[in-house]
C-alpha positions as protocol buffer text, in pm:
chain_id: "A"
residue {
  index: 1
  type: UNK
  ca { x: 0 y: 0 z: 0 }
}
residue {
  index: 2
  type: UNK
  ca { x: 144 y: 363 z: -69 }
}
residue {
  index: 3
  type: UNK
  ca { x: 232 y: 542 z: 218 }
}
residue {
  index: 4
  type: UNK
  ca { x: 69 y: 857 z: 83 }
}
residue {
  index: 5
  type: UNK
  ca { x: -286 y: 709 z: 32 }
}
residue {
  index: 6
  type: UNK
  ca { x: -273 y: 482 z: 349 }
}
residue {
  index: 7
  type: UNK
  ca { x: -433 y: 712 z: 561 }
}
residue {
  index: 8
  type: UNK
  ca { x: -699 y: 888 z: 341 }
}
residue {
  index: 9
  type: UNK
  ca { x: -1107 y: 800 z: 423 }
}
residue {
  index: 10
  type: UNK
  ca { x: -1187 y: 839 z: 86 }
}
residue {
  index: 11
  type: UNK
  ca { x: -974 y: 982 z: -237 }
}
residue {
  index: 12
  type: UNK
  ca { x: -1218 y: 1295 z: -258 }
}
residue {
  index: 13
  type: UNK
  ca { x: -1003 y: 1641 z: -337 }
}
residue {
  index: 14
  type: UNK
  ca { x: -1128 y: 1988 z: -338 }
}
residue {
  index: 15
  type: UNK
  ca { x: -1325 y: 2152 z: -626 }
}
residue {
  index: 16
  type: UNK
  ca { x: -1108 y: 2341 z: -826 }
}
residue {
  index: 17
  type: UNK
  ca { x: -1422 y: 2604 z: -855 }
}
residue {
  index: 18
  type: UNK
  ca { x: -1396 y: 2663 z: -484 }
}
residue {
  index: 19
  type: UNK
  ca { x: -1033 y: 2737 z: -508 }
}
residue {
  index: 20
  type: UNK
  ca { x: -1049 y: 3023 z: -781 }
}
residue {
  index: 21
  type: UNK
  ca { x: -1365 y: 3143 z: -559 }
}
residue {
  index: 22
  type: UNK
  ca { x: -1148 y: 3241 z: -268 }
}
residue {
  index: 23
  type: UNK
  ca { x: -890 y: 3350 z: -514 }
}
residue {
  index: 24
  type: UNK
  ca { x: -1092 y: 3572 z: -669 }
}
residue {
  index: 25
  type: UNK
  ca { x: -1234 y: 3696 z: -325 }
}
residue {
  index: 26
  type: UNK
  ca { x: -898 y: 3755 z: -267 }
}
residue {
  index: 27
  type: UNK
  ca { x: -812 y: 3997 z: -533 }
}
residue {
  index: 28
  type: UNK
  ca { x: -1155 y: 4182 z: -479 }
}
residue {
  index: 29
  type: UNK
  ca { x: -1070 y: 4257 z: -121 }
}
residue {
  index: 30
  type: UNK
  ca { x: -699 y: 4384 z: -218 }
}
residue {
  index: 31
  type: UNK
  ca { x: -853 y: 4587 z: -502 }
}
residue {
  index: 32
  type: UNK
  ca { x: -1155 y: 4711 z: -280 }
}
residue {
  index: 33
  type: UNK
  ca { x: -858 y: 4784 z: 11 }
}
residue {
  index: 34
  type: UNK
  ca { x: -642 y: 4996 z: -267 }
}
residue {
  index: 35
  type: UNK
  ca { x: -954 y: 5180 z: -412 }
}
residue {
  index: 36
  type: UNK
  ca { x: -1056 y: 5300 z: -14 }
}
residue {
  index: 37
  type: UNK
  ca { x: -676 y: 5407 z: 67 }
}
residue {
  index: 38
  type: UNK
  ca { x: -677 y: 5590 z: -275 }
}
residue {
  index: 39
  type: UNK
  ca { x: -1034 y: 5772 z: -228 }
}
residue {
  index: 40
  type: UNK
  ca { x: -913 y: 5863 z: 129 }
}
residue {
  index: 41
  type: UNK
  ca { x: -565 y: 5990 z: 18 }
}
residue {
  index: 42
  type: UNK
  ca { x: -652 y: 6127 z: -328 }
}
residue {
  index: 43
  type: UNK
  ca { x: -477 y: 6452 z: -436 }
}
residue {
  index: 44
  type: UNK
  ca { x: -487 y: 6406 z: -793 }
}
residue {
  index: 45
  type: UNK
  ca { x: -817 y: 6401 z: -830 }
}
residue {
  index: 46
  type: UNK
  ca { x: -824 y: 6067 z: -986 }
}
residue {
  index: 47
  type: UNK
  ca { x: -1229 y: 5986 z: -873 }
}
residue {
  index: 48
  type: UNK
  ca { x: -1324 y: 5804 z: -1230 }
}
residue {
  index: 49
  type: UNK
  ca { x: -1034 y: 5610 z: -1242 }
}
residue {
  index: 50
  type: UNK
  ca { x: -1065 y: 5498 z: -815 }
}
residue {
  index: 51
  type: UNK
  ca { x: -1487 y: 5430 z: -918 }
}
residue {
  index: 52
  type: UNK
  ca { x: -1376 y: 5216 z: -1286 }
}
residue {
  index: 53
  type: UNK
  ca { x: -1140 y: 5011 z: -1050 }
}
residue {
  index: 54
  type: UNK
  ca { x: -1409 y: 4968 z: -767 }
}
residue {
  index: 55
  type: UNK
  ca { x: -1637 y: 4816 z: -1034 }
}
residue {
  index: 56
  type: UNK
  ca { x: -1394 y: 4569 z: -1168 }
}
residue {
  index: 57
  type: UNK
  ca { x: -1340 y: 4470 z: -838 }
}
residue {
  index: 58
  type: UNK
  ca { x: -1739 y: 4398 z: -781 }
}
residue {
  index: 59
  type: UNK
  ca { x: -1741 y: 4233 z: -1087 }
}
residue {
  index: 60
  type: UNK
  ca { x: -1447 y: 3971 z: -944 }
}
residue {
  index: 61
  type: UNK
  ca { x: -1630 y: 3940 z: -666 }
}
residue {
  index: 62
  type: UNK
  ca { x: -1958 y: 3819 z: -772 }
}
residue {
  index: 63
  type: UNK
  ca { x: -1789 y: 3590 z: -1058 }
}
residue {
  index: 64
  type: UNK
  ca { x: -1608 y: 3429 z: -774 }
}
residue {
  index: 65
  type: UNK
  ca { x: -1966 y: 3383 z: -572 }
}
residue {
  index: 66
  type: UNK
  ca { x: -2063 y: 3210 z: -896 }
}
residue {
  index: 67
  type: UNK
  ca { x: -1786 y: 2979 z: -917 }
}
residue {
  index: 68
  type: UNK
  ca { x: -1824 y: 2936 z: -502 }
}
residue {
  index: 69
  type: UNK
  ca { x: -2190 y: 2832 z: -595 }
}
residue {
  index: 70
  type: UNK
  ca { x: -2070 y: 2589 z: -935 }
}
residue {
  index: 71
  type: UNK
  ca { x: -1805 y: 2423 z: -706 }
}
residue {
  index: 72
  type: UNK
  ca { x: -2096 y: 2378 z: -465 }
}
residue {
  index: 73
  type: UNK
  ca { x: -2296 y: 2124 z: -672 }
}
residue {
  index: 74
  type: UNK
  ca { x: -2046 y: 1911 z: -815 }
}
residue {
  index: 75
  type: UNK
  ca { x: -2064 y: 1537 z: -717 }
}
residue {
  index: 76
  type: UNK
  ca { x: -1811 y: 1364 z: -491 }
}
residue {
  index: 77
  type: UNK
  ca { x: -1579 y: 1697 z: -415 }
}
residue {
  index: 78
  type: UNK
  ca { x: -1514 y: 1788 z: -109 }
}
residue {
  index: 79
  type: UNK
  ca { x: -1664 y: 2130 z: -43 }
}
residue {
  index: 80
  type: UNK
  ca { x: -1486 y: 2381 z: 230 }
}
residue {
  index: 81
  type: UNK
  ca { x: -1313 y: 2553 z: 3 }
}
residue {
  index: 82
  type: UNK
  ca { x: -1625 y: 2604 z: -196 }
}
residue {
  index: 83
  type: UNK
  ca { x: -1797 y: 2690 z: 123 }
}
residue {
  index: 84
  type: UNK
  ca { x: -1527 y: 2924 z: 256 }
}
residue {
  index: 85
  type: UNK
  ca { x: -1548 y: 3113 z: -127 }
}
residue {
  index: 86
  type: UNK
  ca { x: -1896 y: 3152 z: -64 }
}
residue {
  index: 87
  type: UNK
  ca { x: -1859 y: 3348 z: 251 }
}
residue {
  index: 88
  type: UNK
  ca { x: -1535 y: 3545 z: 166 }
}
residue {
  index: 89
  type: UNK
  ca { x: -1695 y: 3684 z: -151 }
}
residue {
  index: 90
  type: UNK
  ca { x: -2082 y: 3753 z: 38 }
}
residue {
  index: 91
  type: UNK
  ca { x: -1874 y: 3961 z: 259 }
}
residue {
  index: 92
  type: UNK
  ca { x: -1630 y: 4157 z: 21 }
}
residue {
  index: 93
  type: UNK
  ca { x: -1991 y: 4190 z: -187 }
}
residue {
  index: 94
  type: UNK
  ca { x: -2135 y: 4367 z: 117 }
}
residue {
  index: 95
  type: UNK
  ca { x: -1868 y: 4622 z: 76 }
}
residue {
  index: 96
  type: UNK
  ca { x: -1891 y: 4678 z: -238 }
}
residue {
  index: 97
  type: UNK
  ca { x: -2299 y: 4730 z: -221 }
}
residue {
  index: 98
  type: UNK
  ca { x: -2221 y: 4981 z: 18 }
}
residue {
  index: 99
  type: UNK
  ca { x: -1944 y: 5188 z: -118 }
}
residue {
  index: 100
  type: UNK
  ca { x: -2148 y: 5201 z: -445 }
}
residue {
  index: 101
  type: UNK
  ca { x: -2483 y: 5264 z: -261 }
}
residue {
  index: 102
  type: UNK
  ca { x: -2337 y: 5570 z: -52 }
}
residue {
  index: 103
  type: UNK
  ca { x: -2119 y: 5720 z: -355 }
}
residue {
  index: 104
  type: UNK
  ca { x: -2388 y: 5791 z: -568 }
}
């Protein structure tokens, strides 16, 4: 028997969906982090450019909630990473929602 697999329950991995859901998450909070430090400290007057960026970054986000939700229904994949996508991207969505809401 191979040491590697001698311990596993089952031979399940992550979904590969999940994974690029938190990724993605990822990137929209680092974006959404930049665009607030750049409203807050801009003295250039750069307001289209900080609002084009903040919109990409939504965008991110909710195509990483849709991958989060994909990797949720496939068959026989282990799911946390799906689940864990899910959550980070609901959450950087909020933000989003309510920069946009309150800058208009």
């Amino acid at each position: 028997m191979d040491k590697k697999t001698s311990f596993r329950v089952n031979n399940r991995t992550e979904t590969i969906y999940g994974i690029i859901s938190i990724g993605l998450g990822g990137i929209s909070l680092a974006i959404f982090l930049w665009a607030v430090y750049q409203s807050a400290y801009n003295l250039e007057g750069r307001e289209v450019l900080i609002g084009l960026v903040e919109l990409v970054a939504m965008m991110l986000c909710f195509a990483g909630l849709t991958l989060g939700i994909v990797g949720e229904t496939r068959e026989d994949k282990l799911k946390m990473t799906a689940h864990f996508g899910i959550a980070l991207n609901l959450i950087v969505g909020v933000f989003h929602v309510l920069v946009l809401w309150h800058a208009f």
